[in-house]
N, C-alpha and C positions, 0 to 999 in steps of 0.2 A: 504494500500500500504506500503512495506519495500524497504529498500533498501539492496543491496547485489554486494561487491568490488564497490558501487557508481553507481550500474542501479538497477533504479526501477522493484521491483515485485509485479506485479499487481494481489491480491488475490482473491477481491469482487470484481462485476462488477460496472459500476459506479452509483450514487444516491445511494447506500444504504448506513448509517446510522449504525455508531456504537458508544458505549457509556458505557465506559469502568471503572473501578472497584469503586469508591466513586460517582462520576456521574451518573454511574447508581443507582445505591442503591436511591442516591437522586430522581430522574427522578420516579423509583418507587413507591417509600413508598411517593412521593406526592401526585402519581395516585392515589393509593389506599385513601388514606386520603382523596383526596377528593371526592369519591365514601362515602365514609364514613359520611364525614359532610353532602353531598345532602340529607340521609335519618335520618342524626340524628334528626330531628325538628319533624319527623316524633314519636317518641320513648313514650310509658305512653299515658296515659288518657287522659293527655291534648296536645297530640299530637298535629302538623297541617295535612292537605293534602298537596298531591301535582297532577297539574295537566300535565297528560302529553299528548301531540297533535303530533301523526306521520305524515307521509308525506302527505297520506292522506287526513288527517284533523279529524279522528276519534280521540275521545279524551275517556282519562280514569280520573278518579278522584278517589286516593287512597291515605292512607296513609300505605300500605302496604308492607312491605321491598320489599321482593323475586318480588309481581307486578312490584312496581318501577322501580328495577333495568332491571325487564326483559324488559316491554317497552323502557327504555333506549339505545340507539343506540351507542352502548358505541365502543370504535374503541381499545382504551392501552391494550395493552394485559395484565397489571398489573390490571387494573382496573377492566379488565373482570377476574381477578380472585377472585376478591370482589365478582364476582355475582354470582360464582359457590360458596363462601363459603353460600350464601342466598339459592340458591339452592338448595345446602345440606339441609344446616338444613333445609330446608321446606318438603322435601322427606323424612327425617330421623324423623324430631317430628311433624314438620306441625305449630310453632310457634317459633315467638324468633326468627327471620330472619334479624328482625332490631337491634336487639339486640346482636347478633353474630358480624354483620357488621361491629357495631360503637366501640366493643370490637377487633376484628381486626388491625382500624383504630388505635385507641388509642395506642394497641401493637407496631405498626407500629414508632410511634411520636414519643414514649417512646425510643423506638430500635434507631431513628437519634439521640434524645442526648446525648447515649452513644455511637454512631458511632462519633460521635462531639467530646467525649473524646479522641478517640484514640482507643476505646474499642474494638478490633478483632470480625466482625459478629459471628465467630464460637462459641466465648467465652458465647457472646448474645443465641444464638441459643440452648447452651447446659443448661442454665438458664431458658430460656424461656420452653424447654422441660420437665427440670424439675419440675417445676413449674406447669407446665400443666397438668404432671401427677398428682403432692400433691393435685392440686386442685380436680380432681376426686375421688379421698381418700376423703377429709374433704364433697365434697358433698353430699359422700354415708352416711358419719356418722352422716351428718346435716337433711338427709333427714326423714320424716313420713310415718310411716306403717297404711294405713288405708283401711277398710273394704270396697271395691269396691263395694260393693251393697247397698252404701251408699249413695243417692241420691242426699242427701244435699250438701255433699262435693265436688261431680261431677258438681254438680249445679254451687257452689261456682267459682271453677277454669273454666268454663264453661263462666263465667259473666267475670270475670278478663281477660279472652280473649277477649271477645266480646268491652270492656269499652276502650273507645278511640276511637273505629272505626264511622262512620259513624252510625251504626245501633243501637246504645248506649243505646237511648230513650228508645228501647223495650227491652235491655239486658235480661231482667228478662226471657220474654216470648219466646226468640230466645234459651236462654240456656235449659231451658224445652226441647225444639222442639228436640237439639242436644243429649241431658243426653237420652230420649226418642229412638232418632233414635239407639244411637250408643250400650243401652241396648239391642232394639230388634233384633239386626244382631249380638250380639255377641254369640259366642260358645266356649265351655269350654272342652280345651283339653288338657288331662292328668292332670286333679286340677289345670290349669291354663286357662284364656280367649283369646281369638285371636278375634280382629275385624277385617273385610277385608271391605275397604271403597268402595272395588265398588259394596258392597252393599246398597249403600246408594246413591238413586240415587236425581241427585237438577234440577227441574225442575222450568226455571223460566218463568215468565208470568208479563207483563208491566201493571199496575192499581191498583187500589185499596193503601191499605196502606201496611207498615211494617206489620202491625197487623195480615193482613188476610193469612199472612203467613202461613203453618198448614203443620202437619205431616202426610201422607197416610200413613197407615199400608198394605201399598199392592205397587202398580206400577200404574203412571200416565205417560199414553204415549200419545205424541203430534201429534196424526192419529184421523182418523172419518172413522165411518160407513162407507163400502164398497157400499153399495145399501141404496138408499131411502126405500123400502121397507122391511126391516130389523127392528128388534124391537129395540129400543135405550137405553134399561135397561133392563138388564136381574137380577132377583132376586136367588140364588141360584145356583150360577154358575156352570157348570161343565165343564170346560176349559180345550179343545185338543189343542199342538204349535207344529205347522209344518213348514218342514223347506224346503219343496220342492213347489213347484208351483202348485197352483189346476188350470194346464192346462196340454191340451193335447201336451204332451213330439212332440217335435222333434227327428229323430234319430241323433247318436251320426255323423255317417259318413253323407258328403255329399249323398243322393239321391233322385231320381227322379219318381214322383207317376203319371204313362200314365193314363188319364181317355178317355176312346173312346166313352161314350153315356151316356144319361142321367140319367140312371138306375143305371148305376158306381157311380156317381155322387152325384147321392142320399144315395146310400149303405156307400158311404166315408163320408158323414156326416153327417147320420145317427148311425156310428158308432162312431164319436168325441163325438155327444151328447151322448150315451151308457157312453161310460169312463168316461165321466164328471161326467153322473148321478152315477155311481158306485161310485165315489171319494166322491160324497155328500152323499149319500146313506151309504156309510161307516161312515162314522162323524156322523150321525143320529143315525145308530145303535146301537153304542157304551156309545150314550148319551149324546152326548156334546150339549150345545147348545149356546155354544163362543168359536169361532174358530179364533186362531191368528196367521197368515200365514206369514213369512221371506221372500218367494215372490211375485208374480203375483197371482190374482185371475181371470181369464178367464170369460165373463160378462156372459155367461148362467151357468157358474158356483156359479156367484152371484143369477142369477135367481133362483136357486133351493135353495141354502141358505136359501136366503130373504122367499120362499114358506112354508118351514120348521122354517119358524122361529127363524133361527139360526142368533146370529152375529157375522159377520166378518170384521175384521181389515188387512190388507194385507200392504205390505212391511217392517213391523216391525224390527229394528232394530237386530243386533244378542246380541250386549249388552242386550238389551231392553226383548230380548225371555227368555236373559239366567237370566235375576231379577225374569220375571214371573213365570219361572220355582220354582228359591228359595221362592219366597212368596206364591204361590201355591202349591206346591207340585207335580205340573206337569212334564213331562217327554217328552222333543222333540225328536218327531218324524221323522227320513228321509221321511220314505215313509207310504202314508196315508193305504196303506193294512196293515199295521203293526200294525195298532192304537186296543189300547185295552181299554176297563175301566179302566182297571188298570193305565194307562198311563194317564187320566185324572185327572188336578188340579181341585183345591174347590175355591173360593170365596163366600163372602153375596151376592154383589152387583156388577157388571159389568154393568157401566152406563157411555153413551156420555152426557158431559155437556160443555156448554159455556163457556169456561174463556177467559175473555178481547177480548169478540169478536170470538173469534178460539175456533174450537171444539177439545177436548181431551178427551181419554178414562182414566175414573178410573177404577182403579180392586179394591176393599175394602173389610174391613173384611174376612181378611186371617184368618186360626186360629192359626199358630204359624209361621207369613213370616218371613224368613231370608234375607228378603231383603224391604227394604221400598223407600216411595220417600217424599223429602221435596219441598212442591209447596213454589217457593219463588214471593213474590209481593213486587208491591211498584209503587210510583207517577211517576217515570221517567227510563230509561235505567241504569242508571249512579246510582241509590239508589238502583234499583234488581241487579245490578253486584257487589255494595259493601255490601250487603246483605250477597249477597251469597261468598263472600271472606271470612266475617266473621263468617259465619255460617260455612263455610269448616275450617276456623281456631280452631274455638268451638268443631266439631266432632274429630277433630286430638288430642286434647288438652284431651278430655274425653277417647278417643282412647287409648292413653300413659299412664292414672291413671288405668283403666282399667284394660291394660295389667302388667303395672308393681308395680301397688296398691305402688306408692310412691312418695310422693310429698314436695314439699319446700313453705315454704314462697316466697311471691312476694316481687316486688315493691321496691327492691334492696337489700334486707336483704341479698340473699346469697352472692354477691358480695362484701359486706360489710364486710360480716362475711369472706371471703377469702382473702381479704385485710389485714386482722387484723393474719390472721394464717399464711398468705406466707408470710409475714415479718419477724415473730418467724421463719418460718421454712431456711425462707433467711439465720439468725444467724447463726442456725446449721450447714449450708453449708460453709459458710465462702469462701474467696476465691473473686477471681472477677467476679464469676458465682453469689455471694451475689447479686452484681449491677445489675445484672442480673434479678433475682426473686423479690427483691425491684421494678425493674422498673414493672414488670408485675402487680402485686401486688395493687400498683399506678393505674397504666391503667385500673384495673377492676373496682376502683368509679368514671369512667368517667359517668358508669350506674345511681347510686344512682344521681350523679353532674346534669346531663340530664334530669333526668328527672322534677327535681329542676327548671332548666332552663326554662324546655317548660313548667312550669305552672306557671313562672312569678316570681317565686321568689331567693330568692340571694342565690344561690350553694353553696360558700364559708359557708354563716353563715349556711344551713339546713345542710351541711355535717359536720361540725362540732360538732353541736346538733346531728346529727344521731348516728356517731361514738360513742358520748362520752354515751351513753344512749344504744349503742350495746354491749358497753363491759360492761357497768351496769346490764342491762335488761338482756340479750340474743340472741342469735342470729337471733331468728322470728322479731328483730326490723330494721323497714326498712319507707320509707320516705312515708308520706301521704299527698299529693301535693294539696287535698280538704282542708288541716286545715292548709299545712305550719308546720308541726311539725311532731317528731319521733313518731310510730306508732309500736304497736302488730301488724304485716301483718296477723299472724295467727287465731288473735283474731277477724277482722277485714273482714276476709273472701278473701283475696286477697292472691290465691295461686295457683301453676303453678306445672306441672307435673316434677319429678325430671330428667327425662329428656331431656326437653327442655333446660335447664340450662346444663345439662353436655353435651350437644351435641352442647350447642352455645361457651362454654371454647373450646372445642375440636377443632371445625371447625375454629375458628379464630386464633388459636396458629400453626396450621395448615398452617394456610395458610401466618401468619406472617413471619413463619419461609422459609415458600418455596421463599418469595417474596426479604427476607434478604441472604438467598442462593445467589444470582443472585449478580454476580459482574463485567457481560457484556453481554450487549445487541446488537445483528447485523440484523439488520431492512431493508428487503431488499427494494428497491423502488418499489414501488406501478405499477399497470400494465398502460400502457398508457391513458385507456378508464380512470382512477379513477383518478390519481392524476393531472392531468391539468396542465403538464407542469412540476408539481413540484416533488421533490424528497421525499420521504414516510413521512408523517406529526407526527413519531413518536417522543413522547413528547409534539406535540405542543396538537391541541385541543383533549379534552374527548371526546365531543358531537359529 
């Protein structure tokens, strides 16, 4: 509301909420911050969990950034901008989600003490920008060229993903399973590799251990046998996928079939069974004798199946047709007159078998599938869903070496190592854009401080040790939170793909800056049904 010659001019309607230029900045960069603290404990090896319980009552148990924050019922719209920088990065590299976050944050804290000088946001912003760029310079020159067919190394950053999570115990065996999948789905185009992860299908199944976790080299889909009478393992597969219905078509328009006597009667379905047996009859001829149908299977259409011998799977997913396709080499079909041999996939082994009670079909022993599936087990819900969080972390993380064969030390070295460069580069700049890149600079060993932190020991003295042993040693030296002491991360085996790191600088200076833009906020009130009375709760709670 203003005033004009002394009568009010009513702008916004009433209950909304505004919060105008240092006020908000503050109101902000709290939200954010504390999105940031919620997943810092989360951060390294010795991470914790956290458990989160929606309305519900189903609950998740993760120390997972991007999960965290998405089950999170988060209302600030600052805050919610915390969860798209997790987002990001998890679409962009698939790791470093918490590690983006808590770099964000930090940026954020650092931005209020120079907002506490006096210090112009813009001033901050064009510091911070710069800064942001130099660090993807010193990245690229910090990073390692190595030979992506290189199993060990894959392996390596494979387990450094995996270490921290829930699924730890078996790191070893879990990184295999991922370095494995994401080899045999990749393809080499133009002398370079491209993985597409939806060829990597995770299927999961309640029992058993971590252990029994294991790689198909083919496609396990979560269907059974269409008929009892059907053979339940076929050896030798010759695999037609169709994508129409093995039933007798209705017409497209409404109409109306007069039958006047019994003779009719009989001719009308005498001829449904003819079409049936034709559609079986074709699939026979051609040689298949696993047939895996997108729709409906019509029951005398199973009767002829099952008589021939053939098996079939019916309602199969179109995801699900189109992996069999890549791991076979089969070719779906519209319409079953069309089917030729030629159109027929191969497998070993096409067999229904039990897991955890439920029947599932394997296809196995493809001879070169571009598509595979990882069966994930475990004791409870809550171990196959953090299983399989980390096994998708592990595939993404192989995925990024793969593609762009370059990678960094872990375990904070490179945040160390750009701490130590964007200070020098601060010099050069000179100016109160210096305060600027100094503070970032600052804000990126919150990482190495963190991680310190969540395994117990004194930040202050391991970061001191770190640094002074970084500029000694080299830049691969970064903190090892098992001994308490500065550490070769490269020696060590604790290494993360080079773009997980520049995409977590990236996304959080990002988003730092968008959140330091903002120097008024107008929050309208909330619609009747929501607020109870009250006027928009913005500022007050996160949750």
């Amino acid at each position: 509301m203003a005033q004009l010659a002394g009568q009010p001019v009513v702008i916004l309607p009433e209950g909304t909420q505004r919060y105008v230029g240092r006020d908000a900045q503050r109101l902000n960069i709290l939200a954010a911050r504390i999105i940031a603290e919620t997943v810092r404990t989360t951060l390294g090896p010795k991470g914790m969990d956290k458990m989160l319980v929606d309305s519900l009552g189903d609950i998740v148990i993760t120390n997972d950034g991007a999960t965290i924050l998405d089950e999170m019922d988060i209302q600030h719209p600052a805050a919610k901008m915390m969860v798209e920088v997790a987002k990001t990065q998890d679409k962009e590299a698939g790791d470093g989600t918490t590690t983006a976050v808590v770099i964000a944050g930090e940026l954020l804290r650092k931005a209020e003490e120079l907002l506490d000088q006096n210090i112009h946001p813009s001033i901050i912003i064009k510091g911070y920008a710069l800064a942001a760029e130099k660090a993807q310079e010193i990245l690229d020159n910090m990073a390692r060229e190595i030979d992506v067919e290189d199993a060990e190394i894959l392996k390596k950053a494979a387990v450094t993903s995996i270490t921290g999570k829930a699924a730890e115990e078996e790191r070893e065996y879990l990184a295999e399973i991922a370095v494995d999948a994401v080899r045999q789905v990749a393809e080499k185009v133009d002398g370079t590799y491209k993985v597409d992860l939806d060829n990597i299908k995770f299927e999961k199944k309640e029992g058993g251990s971590v252990r029994d976790t294991r790689l198909v080299r083919g496609v396990v889909i979560d269907k059974e046998v269409v008929h009892p009478g059907m053979p339940k393992r076929v050896e030798g597969a010759k695999i037609a996928l169709i994508n129409e219905a093995l039933e007798v078509k209705e017409t497209e328009t409404d109409a109306e079939i007069r039958i006047t006597s019994p003779e009719q009667l009989q001719a009308f379905l005498e001829q449904e069974e003819k079409m049936l047996r034709e559609m079986v009859d074709k699939i026979k001829e051609v040689g298949a004798n696993v047939v895996f149908v997108q729709k409906g299977i019509d029951d005398l259409a199973q009767h002829y199946l099952a008589k021939y011998g053939i098996l079939a799977v019916r309602r199969v997913k179109k995801s699900d047709m189109e992996k069999l396709a890549k791991a076979t080499g089969a070719k779906i079909v519209t319409n079953v007159r069309d089917l030729t041999s030629e159109d027929l996939g191969e497998a070993e082994l096409v067999e229904q078998r039990k897991v955890a009670g439920e029947n599932m079909i394997f296809v196995e022993g493809c001879k070169n599938p571009k598509a595979v599936t990882i069966l994930i087990r475990g004791g409870t819900e809550h171990v196959v869903d953090e299983v399989e969080r980390a096994l998708e972390d592990a595939v993404k993380v192989v995925k990024d070496i793969v593609e762009d064969g370059k990678i960094l030390a872990a375990g904070g070295a490179p945040e160390i190592e750009l701490a130590i460069k964007l200070d020098e580069f601060a010099k050069e700049v000179g100016g109160k854009e210096q305060l600027a890149i100094e503070a970032f600079a600052e804000a990126l060993k919150v990482i190495p401080r963190t991680l310190a932190e969540n395994a117990g020991l004194d930040p202050v003295e391991i970061l001191v040790k770190v640094i002074a042993a970084h500029k000694e040693k080299g830049a691969t030296i970064g903190v090892d939170v098992f001994e308490g002491e500065p550490a070769d991360m490269m020696e060590r085996g604790v290494i993360a793909p080079l773009r997980v790191t520049k995409q977590a600088i990236k996304s959080a200076s990002e988003a730092a800056i968008m959140i330091l833009r903002i120097d008024d906020v107008i929050a309208a009130s909330k619609l009747e049904k929501d607020k109870g009375g009250e006027g928009g709760d913005f500022g007050g709670d996160l949750d």
